[in-house]
C-alpha positions as CSV (number, residue, x, y, z in Angstrom):
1,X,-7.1,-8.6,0.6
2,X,-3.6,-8.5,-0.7
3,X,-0.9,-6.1,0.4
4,X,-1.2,-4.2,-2.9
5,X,-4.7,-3.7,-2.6
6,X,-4.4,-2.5,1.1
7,X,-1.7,0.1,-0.1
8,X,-3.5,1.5,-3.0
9,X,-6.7,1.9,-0.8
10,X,-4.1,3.6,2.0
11,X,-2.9,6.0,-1.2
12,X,-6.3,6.6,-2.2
13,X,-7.8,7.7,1.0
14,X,-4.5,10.3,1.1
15,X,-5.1,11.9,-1.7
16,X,-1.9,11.2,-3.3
17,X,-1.4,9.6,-6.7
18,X,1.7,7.1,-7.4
19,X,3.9,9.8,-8.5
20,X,3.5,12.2,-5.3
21,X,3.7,9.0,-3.1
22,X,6.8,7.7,-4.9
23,X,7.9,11.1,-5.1
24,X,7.8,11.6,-0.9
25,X,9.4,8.0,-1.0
26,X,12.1,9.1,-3.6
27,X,11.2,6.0,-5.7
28,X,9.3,5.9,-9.2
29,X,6.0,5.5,-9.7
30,X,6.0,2.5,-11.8
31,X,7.8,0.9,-8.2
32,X,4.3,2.2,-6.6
33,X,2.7,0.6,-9.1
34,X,4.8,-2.7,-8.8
35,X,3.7,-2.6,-5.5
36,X,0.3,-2.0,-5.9
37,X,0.1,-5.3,-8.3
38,X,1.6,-7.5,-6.0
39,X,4.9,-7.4,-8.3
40,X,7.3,-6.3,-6.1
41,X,7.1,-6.0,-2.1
42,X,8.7,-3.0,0.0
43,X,12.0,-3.4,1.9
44,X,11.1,-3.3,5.5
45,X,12.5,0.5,5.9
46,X,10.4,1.7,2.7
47,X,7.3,0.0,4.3
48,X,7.8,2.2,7.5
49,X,8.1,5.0,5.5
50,X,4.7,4.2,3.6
51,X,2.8,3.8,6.8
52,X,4.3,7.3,8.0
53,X,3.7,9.1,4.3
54,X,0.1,7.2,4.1
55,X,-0.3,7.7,8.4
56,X,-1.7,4.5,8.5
57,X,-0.3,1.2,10.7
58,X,1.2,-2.1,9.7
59,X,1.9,-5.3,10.8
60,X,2.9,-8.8,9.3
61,X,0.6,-11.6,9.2
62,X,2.0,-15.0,9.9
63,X,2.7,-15.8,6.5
64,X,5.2,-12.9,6.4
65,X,3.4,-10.7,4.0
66,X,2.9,-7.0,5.1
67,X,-0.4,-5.2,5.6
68,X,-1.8,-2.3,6.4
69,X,-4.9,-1.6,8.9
70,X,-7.0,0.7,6.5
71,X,-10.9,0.5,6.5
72,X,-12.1,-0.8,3.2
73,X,-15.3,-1.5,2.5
74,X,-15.6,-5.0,1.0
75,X,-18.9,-4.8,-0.1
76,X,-18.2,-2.5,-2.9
77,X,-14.7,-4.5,-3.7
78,X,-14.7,-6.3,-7.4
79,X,-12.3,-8.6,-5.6
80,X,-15.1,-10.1,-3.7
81,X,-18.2,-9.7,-5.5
């Protein structure tokens, strides 16, 4: 699963849309957005502040790319059906 996909799921479970999370962030929605496609990636300071907003953990995997630890349930995914 992709950053993008892990954040979206994250914003989801909060119950925020991509205006009121880029609104808490002070950024747009459309850079939620760009997020959420894989378009753009976070600076390292906006990513803490989507783990605290979203009160989920993150980490880097060894390829650099930042996830989240959120529970997703795979089965259900398109992205691997």
């Amino acid at each position: 699963m992709s950053f993008g996909y892990r954040l979206k799921e994250a914003r989801k479970r909060a119950g925020m849309t991509q205006k009121e999370l880029g609104n808490k962030l002070h950024v747009s929605a459309s850079m939620i957005a760009q997020y959420e496609t894989n378009k753009r990636k976070p600076r390292i300071d906006t990513l803490s502040k989507l783990a605290d907003v979203l009160h989920v953990s993150y980490a880097h995997a060894s390829n650099g790319e930042p996830y989240f630890y959120v529970f997703v349930d795979t089965t259900s995914s398109p992205e691997y059906t």
